[in-house]
N, C-alpha and C positions, 0 to 999 in steps of 0.2 A: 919285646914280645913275652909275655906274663906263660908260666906254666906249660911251658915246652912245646907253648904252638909257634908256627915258622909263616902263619897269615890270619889274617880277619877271620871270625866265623860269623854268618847270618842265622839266626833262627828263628822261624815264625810259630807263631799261634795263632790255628785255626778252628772253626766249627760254629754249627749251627748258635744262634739265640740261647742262652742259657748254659753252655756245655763246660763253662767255668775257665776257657784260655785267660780272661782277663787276672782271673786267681793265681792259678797257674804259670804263668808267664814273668809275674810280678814275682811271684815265689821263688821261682828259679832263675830269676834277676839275683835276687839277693843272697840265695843261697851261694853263687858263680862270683859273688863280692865276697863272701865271707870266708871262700875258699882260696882268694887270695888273686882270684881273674880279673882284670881292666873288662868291663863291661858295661854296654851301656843298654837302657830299658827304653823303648818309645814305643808307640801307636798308632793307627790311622783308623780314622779320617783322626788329621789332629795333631800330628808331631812336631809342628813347627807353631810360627804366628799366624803363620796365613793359613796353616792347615787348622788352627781351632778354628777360624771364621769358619771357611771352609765346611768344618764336623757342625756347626750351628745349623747353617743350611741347610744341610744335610738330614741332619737329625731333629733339628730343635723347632725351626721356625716353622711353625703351621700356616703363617701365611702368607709364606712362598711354598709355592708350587712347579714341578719340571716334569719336562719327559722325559722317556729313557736317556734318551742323548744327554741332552745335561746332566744327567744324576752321572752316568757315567765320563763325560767330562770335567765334572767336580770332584770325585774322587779319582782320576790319572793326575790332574792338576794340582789335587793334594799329595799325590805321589811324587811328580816330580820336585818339587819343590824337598817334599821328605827327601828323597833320597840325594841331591846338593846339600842340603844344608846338614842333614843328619846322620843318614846310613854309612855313605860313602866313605866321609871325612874318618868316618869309628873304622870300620873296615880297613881303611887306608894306615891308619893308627895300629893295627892288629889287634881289635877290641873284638870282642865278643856281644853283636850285635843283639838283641831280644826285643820282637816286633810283637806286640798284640795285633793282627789282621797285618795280611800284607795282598799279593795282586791273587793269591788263592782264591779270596773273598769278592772279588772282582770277578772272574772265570764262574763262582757260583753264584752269587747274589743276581749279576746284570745277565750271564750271560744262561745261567737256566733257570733263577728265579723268574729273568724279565723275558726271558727269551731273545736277549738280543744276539745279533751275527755273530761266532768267535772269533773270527780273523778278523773282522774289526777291530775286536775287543784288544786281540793279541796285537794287533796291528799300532794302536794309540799306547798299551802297556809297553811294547818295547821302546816308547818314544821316551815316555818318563821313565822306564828304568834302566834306558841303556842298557839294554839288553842282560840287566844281571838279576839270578833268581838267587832265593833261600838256598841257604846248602842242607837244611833241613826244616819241615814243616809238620809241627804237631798239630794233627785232627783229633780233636776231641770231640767225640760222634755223642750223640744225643740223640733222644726220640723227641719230634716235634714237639707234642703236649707236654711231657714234663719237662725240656726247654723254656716252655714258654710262661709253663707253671711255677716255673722259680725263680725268670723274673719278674713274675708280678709279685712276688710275694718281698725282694730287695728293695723295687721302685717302680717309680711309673713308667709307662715302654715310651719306648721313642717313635720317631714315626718308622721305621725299619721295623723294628719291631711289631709293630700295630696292623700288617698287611696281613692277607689273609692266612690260613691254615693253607691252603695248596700252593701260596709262593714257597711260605715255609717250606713244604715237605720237595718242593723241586731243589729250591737250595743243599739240604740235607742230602739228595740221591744223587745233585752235583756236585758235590763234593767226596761223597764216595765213588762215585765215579773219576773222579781226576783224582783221587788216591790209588785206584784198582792199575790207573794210564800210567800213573808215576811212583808208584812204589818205592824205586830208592829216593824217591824226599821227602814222600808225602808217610808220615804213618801214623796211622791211625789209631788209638788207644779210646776204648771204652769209657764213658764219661758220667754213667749213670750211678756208680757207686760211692764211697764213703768217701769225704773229700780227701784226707791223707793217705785213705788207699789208692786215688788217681794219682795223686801228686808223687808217693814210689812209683809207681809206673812211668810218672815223667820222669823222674830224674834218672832210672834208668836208661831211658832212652836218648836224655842227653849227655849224661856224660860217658854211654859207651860211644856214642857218635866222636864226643870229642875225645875220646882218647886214642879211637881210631886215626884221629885227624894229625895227633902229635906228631910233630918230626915227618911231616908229609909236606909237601911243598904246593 
């Protein structure tokens, strides 16, 4: 066990189109390696092999098409699979897990983007994750348009990306919404400013998390 922790940590990154978790995430992947932590960096939709097929569908291929039901049974399927092959094993190691998206994005994207049932939702998510959450989740909050202003300006969007401005802006208010419900995991940091000024802000926030963690069982 690396750095006077006594178990696994999970940490997510969350938030709207744009808000920079993928930066951010990968950043303090590497900062957590160079401080001398066993930690490991993965993704969803995508962390394994079956989960990049999986993220193609998902995102890539225009000419497949699904309803809610299948988008959201693509993405727990890419979960569960993530968390056997991936999460678990690191966790189980006492690594310091760091997820780009994890079922946070599931609870906003499907269930107030699409509107679908939540105890449904929650109902299929504890199947693939066994019942186990983040022990911590950065929201990186964003305003819809300049979200979406700055991934077109990176690449060309995905098809998630591509849906309208009012999915968007439901995602976004669902997400703050289930940060306001769960506060000790969920917190929230400003994401519209200068990037190494967000990125202080993260690291603050993870490593007073984990130091609170040390020597705690």
């Amino acid at each position: 066990m690396a750095k006077g922790l006594t178990k696994g940590l999970f940490i997510t990154f969350e938030g709207p189109e744009g808000c920079g978790k993928s930066t951010h995430s990968r950043r303090i992947y590497e900062d957590l390696l160079s401080r001398g932590y066993e930690a490991v960096f993965t993704a969803e939709p995508g962390g394994t092999s079956l989960g990049s097929r999986i993220r193609e569908i998902l995102l890539e291929r225009e000419d497949i098409s699904f309803n809610p039901a299948a988008e959201l049974f693509l993405f727990e399927a890419d979960r569960a699979q993530h968390m056997a092959e991936v999460i678990m094993p690191a966790l189980e190691e006492g690594k310091v897990v760091v997820c780009d998206r994890f079922n946070t994005a599931t609870f906003a994207y499907q269930g107030y983007g699409l509107g679908m049932d939540m105890k449904e939702i929650e109902a299929l998510d504890d199947m693939a994750t066994k019942g186990v959450s983040p022990d911590l989740t950065i929201l990186l909050d964003i305003d819809v348009e300049t979200g979406l202003q700055r991934v077109g300006r990176e690449r060309a969007a995905d098809k998630m990306e591509q849906r309208s401005r009012e999915f968007h802006q439901r995602v976004r208010q669902g997400y703050l919404y289930l940060a306001k419900k769960d506060s000790g995991q969920i917190r929230v940091l400003e994401s519209t400013g200068e990037v190494d000024a967000v990125y202080k802000l993260v690291k603050e926030e993870v490593y007073g998390f984990i130091e609170r963690h040390k020597g705690t069982g």
